[in-house]
N, C-alpha and C positions, 0 to 999 in steps of 0.2 A: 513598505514603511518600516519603520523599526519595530524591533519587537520586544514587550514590554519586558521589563529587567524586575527580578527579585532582589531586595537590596539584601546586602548581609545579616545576619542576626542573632541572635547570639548564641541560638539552636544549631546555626552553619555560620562561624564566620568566617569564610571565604569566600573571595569572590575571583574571578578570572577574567585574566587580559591576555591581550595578543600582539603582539611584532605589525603594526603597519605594514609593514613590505611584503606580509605575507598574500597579499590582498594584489599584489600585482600579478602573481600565478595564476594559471587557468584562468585568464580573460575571459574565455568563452563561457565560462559559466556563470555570468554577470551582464547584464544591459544595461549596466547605471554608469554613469561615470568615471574616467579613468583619472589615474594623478589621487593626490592626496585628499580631496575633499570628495572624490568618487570612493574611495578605499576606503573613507571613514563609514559613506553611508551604506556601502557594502558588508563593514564589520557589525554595523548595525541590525543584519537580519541571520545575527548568528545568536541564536535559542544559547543562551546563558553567560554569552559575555557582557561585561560590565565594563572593563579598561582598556584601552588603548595605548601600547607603547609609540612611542614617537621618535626620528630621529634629529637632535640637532649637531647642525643647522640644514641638515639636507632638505629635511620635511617643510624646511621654510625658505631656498632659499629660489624659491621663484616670486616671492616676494608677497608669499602668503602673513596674514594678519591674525595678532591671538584672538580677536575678536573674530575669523571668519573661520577659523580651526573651532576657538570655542562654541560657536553656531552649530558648526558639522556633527561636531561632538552632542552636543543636544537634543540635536534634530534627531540622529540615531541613537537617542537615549544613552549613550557610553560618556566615560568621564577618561579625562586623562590619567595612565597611570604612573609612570616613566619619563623619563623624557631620556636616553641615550647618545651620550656624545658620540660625534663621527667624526674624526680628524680624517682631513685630506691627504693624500700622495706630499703636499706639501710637508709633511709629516714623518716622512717615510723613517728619519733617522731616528722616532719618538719624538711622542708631543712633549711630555716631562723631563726625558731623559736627553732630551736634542742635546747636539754641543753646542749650536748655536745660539746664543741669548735670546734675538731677536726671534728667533723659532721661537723658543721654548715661550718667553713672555707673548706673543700671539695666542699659543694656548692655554697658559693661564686666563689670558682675559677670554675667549673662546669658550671658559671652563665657566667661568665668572656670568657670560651673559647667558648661557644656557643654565646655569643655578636662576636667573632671573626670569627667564622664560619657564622655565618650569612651573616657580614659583607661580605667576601668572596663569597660566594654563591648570594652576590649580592638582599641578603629581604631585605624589608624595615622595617620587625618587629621584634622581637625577645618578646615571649611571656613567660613570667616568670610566 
């Protein structure tokens, strides 16, 4: 089960997150779940973490729900903390700097829905 969280205060206020992905290494040291709603509850029995970094759109895009991420999130007591863009190969020339319009406006709006998923998901960053 998850394990209880000390929230910040104003004695310590930090608190510490971690990279989702980092949850896909050493398999074998886990029996729960694998993919993104196994790694949440995995992050879950780490003694002092509180946030969870996220990647979009990758972390979603087998067509997970912010209501079934925010679920994961709760059950293993962690909040979201991040949310990290990850531009595709599609990309390769630069998301911003593309020369191609039609690239580049892709990820602005790319840039635009992961501000909105964030926002939802309740981070406070959203890392471009």
């Amino acid at each position: 089960g998850a394990v209880p969280r000390a929230s910040a205060s104003p004695s310590f206020p930090l608190e510490f997150g971690s990279r989702l992905n980092s949850m896909a290494d050493r398999p074998e040291l886990w029996d729960g779940g694998d993919g993104v709603l196994g790694w949440i509850a995995r992050q879950g029995t780490i003694k002092g973490l509180s946030l969870v970094d996220l990647n979009y759109p990758q972390h979603f895009a087998s067509g997970l729900s912010v209501a079934q991420v925010s679920q994961a999130l709760a059950a293993a007591g962690l909040r979201a903390g991040a949310l990290q863009m990850r531009f595709s190969k599609e990309f390769r020339l630069g998301a911003f700097t593309n020369p191609d319009d039609a690239v580049w406006r892709k990820a602005v709006d790319l840039t635009i829905e992961g501000g909105h998923m964030a926002k939802r998901l309740g981070a406070k960053e959203l890392v471009v």
